[in-house]
MOPAC internal coordinates of N, CA, C and O (Angstrom, degrees):
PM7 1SCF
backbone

  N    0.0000 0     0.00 0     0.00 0    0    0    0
  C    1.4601 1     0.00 0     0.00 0    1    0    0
  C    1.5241 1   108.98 1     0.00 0    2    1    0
  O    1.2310 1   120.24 1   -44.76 1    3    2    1
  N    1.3900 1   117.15 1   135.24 1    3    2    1
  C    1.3736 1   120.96 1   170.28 1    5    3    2
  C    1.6778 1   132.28 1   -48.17 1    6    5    3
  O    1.2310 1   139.24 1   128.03 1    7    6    5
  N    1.5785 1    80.29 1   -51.97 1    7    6    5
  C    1.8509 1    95.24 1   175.61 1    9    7    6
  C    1.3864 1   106.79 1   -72.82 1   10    9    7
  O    1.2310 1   128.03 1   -46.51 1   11   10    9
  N    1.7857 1   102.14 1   133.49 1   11   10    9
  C    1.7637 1   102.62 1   143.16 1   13   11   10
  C    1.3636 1   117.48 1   -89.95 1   14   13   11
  O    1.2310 1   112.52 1  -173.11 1   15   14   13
  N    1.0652 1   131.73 1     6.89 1   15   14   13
  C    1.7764 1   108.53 1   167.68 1   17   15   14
  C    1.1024 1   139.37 1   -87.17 1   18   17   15
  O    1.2310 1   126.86 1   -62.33 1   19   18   17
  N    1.3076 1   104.42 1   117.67 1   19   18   17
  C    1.1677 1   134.63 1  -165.55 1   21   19   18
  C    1.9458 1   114.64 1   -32.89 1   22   21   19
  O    1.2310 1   134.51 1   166.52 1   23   22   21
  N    1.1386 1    89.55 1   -13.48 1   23   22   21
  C    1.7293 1    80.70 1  -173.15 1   25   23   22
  C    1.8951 1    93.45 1  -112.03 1   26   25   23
  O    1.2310 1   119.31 1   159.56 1   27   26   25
  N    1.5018 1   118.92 1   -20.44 1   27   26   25
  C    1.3693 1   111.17 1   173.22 1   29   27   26
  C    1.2444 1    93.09 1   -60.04 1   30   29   27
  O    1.2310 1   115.26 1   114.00 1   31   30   29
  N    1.5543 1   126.60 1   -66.00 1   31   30   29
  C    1.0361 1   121.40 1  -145.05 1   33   31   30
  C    2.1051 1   116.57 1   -64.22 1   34   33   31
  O    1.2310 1   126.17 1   164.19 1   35   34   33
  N    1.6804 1   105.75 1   -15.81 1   35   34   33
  C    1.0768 1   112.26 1   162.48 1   37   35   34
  C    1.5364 1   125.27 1   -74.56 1   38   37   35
  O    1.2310 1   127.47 1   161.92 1   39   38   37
  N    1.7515 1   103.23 1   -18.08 1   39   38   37
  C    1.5572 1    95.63 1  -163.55 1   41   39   38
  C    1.6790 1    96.44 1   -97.75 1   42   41   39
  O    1.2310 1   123.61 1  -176.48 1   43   42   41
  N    1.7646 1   110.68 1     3.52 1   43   42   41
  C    1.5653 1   112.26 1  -174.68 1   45   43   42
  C    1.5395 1    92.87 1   -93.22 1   46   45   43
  O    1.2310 1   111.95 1   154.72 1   47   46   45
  N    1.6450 1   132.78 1   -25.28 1   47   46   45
  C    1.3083 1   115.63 1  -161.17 1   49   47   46
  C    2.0200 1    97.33 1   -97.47 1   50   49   47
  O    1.2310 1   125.78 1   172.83 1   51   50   49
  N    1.4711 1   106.50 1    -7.17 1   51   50   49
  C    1.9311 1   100.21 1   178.65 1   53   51   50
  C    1.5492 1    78.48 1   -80.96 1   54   53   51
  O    1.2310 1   106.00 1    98.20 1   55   54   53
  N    0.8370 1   143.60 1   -81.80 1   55   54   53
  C    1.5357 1   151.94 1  -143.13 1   57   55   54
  C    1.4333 1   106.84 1   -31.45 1   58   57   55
  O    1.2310 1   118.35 1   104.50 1   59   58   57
  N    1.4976 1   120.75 1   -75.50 1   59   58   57
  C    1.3927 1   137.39 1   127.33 1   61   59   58
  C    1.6943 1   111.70 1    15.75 1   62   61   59
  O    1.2310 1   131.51 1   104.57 1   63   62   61
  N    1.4001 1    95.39 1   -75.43 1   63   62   61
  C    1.3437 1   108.06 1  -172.08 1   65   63   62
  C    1.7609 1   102.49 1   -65.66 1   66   65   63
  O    1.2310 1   115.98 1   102.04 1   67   66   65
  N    1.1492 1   125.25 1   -77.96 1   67   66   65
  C    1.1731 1   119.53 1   161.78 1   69   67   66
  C    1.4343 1   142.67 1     1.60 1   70   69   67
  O    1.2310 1   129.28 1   113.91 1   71   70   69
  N    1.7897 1    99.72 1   -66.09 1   71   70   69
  C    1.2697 1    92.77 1  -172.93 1   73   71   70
  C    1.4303 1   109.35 1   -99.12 1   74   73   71
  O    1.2310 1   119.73 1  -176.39 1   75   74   73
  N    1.3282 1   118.12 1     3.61 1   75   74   73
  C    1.7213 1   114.26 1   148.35 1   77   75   74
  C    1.5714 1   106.21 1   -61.58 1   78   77   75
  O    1.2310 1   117.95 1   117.14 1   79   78   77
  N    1.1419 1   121.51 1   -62.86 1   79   78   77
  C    1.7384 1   117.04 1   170.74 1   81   79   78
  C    1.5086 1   104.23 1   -20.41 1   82   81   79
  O    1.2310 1   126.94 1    67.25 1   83   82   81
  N    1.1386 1   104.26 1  -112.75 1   83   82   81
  C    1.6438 1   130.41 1   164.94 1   85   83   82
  C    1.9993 1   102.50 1     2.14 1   86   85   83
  O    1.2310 1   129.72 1   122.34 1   87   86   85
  N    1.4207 1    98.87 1   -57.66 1   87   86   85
  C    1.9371 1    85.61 1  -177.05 1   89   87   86
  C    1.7793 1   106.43 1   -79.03 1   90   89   87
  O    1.2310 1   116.82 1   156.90 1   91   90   89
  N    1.1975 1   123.66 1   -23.10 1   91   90   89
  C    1.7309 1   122.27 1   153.87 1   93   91   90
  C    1.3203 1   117.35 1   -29.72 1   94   93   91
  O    1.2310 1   127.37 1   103.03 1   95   94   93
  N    1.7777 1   103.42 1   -76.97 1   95   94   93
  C    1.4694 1    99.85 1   177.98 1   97   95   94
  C    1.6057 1   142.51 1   -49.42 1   98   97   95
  O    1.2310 1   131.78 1   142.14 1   99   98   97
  N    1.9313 1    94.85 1   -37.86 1   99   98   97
  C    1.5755 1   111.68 1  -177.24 1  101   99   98
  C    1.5702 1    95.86 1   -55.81 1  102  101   99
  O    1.2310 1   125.11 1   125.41 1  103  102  101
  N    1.5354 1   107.80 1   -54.59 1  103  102  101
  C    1.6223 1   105.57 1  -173.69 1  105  103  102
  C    1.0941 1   117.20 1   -39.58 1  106  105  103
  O    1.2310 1   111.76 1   117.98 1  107  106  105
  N    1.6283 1   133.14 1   -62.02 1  107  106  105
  C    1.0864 1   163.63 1  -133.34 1  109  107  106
  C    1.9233 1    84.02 1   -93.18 1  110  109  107
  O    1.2310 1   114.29 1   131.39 1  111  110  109
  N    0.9933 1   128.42 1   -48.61 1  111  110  109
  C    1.9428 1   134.92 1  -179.88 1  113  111  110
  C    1.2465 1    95.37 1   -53.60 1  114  113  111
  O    1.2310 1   117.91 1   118.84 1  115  114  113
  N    1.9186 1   121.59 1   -61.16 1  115  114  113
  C    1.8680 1   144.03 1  -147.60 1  117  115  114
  C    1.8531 1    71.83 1   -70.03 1  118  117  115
  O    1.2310 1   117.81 1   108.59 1  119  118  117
  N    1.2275 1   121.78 1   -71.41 1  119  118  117
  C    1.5093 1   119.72 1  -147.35 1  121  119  118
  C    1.9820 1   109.68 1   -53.62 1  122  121  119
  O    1.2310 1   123.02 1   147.86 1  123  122  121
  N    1.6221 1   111.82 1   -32.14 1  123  122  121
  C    1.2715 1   123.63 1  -173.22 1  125  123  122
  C    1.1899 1    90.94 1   -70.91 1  126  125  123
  O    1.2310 1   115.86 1   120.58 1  127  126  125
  N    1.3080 1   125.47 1   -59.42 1  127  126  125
  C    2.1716 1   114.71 1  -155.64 1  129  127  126
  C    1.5355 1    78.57 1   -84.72 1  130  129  127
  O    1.2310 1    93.48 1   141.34 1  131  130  129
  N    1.1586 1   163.23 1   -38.66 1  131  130  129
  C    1.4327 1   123.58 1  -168.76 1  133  131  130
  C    1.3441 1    89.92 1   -71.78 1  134  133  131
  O    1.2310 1    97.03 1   146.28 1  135  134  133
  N    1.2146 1   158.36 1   -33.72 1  135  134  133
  C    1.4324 1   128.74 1  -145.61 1  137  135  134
  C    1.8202 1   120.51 1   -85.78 1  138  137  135
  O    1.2310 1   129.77 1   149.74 1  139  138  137
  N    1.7951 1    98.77 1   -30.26 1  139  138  137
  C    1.0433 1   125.61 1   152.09 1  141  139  138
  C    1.3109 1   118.61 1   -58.22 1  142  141  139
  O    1.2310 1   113.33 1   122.61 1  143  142  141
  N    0.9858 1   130.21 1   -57.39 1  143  142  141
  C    1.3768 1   127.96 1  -178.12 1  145  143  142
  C    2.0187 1   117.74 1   -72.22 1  146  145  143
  O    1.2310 1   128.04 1   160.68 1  147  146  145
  N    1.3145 1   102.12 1   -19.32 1  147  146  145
  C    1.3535 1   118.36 1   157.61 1  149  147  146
  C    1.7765 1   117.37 1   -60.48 1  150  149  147
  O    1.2310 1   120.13 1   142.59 1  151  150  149
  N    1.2551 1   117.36 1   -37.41 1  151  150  149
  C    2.0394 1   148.64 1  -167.70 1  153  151  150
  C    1.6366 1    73.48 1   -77.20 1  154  153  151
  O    1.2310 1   123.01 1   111.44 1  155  154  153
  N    1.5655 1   111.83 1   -68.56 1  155  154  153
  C    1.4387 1    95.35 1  -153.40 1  157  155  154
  C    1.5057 1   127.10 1   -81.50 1  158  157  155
  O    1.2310 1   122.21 1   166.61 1  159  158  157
  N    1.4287 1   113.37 1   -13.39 1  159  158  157
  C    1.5292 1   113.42 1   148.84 1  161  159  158
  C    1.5503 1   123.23 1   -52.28 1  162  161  159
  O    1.2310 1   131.67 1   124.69 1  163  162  161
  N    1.0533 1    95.07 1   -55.31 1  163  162  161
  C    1.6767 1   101.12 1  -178.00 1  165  163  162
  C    1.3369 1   131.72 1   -71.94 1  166  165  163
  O    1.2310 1   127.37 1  -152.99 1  167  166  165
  N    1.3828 1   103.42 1    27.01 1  167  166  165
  C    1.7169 1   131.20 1  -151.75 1  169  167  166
  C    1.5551 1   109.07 1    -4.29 1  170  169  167
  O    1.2310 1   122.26 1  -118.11 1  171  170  169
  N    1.5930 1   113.28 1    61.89 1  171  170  169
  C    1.4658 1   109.12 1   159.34 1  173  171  170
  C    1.5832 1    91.26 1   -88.34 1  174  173  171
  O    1.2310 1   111.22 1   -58.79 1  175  174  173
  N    1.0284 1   134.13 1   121.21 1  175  174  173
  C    1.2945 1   138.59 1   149.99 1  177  175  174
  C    1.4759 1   137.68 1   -53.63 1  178  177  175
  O    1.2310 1   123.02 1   132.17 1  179  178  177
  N    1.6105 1   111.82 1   -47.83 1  179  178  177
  C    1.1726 1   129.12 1   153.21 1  181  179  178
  C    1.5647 1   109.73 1   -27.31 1  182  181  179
  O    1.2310 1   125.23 1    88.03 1  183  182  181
  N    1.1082 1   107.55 1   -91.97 1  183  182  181
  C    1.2996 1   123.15 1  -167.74 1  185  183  182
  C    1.6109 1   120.44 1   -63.01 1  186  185  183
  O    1.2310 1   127.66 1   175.70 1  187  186  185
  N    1.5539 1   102.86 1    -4.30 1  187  186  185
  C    1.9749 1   116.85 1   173.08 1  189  187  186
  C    1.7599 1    76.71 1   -93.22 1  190  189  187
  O    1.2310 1   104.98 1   107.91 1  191  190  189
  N    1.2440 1   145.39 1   -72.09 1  191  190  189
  C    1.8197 1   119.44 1  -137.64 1  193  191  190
  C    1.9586 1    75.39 1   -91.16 1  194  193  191
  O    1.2310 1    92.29 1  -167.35 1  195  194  193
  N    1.0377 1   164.67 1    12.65 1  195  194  193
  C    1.1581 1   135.73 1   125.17 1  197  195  194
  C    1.2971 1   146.00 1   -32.51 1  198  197  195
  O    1.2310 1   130.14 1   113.35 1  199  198  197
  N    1.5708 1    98.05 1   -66.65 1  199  198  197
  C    1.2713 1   100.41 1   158.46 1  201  199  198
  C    1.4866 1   129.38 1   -78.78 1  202  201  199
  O    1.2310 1   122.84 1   178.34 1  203  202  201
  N    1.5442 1   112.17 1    -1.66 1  203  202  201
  C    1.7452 1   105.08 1   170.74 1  205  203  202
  C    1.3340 1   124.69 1   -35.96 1  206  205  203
  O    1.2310 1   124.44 1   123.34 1  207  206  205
  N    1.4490 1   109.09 1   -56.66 1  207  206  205
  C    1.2595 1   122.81 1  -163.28 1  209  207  206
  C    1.9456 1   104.01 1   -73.53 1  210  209  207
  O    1.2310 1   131.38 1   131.31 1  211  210  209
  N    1.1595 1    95.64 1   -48.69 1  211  210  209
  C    1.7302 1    92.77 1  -179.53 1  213  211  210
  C    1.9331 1   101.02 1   -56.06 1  214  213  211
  O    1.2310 1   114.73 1   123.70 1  215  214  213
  N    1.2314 1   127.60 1   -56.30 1  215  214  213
  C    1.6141 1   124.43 1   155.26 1  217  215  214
  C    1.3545 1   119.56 1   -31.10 1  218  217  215
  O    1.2310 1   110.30 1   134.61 1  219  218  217
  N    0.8985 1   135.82 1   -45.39 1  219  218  217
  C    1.4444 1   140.51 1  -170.49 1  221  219  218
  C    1.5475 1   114.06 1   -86.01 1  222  221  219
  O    1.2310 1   118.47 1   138.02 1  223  222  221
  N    1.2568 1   120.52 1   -41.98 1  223  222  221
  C    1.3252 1   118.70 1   137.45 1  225  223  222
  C    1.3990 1   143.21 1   -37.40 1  226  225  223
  O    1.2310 1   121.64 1   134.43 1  227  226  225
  N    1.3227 1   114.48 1   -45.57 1  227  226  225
  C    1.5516 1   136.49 1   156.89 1  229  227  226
  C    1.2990 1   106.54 1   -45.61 1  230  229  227
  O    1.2310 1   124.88 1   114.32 1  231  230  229
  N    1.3598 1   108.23 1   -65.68 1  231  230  229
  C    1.3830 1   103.10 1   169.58 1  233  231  230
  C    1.0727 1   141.34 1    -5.94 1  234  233  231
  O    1.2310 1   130.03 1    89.74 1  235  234  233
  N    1.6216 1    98.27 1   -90.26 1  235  234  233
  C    0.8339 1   141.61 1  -170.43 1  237  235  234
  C    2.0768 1   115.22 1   -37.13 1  238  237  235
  O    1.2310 1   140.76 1   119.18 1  239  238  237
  N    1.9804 1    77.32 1   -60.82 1  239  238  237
  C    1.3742 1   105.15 1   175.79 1  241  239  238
  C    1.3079 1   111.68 1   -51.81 1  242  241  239
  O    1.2310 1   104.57 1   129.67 1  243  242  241
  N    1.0823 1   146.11 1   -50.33 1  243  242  241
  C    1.9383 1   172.87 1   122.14 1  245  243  242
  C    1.7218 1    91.42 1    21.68 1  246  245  243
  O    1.2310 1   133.58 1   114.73 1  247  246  245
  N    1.6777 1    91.35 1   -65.27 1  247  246  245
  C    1.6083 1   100.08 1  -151.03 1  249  247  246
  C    1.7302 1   104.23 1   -79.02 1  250  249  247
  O    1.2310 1   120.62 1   154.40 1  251  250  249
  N    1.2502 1   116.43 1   -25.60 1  251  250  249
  C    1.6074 1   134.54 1   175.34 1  253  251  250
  C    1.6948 1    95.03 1   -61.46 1  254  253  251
  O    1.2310 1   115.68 1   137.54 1  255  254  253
  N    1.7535 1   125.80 1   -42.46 1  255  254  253
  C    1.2806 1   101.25 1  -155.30 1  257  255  254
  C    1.6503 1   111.94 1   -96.31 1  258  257  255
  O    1.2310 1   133.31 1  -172.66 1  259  258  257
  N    1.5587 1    91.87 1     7.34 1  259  258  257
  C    1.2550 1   111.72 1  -171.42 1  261  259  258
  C    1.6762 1   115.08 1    71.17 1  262  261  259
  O    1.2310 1   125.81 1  -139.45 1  263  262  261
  N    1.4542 1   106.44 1    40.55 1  263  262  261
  C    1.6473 1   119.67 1   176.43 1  265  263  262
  C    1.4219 1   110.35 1   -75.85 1  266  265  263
  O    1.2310 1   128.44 1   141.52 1  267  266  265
  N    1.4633 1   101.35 1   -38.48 1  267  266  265
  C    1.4843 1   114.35 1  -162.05 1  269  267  266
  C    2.0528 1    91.10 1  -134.76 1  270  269  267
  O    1.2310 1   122.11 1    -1.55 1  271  270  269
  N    1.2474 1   113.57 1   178.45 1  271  270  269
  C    1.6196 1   113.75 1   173.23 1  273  271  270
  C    1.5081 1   102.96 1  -134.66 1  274  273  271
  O    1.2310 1   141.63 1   -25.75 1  275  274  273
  N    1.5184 1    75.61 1   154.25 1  275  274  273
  C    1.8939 1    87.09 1  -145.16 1  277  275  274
  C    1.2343 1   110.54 1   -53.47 1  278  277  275
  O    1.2310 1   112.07 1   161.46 1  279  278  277
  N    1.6520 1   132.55 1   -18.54 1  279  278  277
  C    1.1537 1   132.17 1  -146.80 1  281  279  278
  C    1.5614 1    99.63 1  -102.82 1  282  281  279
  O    1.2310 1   124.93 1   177.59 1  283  282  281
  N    1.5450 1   108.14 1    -2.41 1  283  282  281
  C    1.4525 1   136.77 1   170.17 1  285  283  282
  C    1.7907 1   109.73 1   -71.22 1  286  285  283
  O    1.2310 1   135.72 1   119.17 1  287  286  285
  N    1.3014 1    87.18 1   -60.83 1  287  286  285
  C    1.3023 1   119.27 1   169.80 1  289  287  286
  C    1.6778 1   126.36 1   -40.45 1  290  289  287
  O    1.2310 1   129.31 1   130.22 1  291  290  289
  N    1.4576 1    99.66 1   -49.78 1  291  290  289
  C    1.1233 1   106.98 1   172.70 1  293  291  290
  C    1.8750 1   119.22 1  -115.08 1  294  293  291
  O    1.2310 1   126.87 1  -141.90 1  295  294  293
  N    1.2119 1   104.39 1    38.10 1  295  294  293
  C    1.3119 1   119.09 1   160.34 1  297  295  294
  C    1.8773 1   113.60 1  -106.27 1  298  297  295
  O    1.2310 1   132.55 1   137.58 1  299  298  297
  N    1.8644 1    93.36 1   -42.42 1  299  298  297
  C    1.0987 1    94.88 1   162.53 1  301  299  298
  C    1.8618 1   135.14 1   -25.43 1  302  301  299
  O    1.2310 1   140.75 1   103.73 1  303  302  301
  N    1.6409 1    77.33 1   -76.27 1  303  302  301
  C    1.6563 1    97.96 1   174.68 1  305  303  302
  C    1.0833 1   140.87 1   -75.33 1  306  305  303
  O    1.2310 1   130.45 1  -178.51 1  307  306  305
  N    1.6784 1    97.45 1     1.49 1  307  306  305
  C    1.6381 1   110.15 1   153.69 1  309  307  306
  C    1.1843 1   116.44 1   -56.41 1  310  309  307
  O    1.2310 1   130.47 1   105.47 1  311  310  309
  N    1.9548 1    97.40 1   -74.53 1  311  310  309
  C    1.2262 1   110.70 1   179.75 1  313  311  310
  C    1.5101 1   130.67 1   -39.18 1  314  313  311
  O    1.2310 1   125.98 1   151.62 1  315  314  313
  N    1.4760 1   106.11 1   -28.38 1  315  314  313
  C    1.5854 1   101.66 1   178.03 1  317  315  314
  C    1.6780 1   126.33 1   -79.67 1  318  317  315
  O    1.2310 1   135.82 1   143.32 1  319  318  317
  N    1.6924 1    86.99 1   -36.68 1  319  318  317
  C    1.4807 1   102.11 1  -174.47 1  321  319  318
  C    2.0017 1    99.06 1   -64.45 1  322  321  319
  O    1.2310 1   116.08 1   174.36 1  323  322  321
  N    0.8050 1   125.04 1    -5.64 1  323  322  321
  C    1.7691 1   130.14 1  -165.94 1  325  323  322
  C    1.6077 1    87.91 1  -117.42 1  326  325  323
  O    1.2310 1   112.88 1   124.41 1  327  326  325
  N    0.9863 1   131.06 1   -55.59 1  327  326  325
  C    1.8477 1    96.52 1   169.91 1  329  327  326
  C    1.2499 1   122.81 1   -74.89 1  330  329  327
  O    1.2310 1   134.78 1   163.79 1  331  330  329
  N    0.9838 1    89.02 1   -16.21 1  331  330  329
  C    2.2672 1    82.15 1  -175.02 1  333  331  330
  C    1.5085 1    91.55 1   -78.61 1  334  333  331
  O    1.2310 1   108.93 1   162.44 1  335  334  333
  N    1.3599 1   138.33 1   -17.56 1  335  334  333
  C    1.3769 1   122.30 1  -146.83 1  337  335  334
  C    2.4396 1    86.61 1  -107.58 1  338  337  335
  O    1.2310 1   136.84 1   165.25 1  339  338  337
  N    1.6039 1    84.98 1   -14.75 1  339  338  337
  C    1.6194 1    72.86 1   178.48 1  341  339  338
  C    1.4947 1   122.29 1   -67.74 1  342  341  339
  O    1.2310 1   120.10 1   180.00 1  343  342  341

């Protein structure tokens, strides 16, 4: 790193730290709506309004940590709640 100051060099290793966090969760969001959305191709139904709610939670959680924005958030769970309900 270029800088010696001591507090860049702290605010380069949270950042760091962070946005490894931050790409965990998105993954961990991408992996929930494909899996659901996998249920609802394959018209097991059961197992699409099963996992809704565990998804919708995710969500939720996503849009609370400011991973995703809420209005993200709640396009999401439009969209899901309207295929699972077809």
């Amino acid at each position: 790193m270029a800088t010696r100051h001591a507090s860049a060099v702290k605010a380069h290793r949270q950042t760091l730290k962070r946005t490894e966090h931050n790409r965990e969760l998105r993954s961990k969001l991408r992996t929930g709506l494909k899996s659901i959305r996998a249920a609802i191709d394959a018209g097991d139904v059961a197992k699409a309004k099963a996992a809704l709610s565990a998804t919708f939670s995710l969500i939720d959680k996503m849009a609370g940590k400011g991973i995703i924005h809420h209005n993200a958030a709640g396009r999401y769970k439009s969209r899901l709640a309207k295929r699972t309900s077809k």
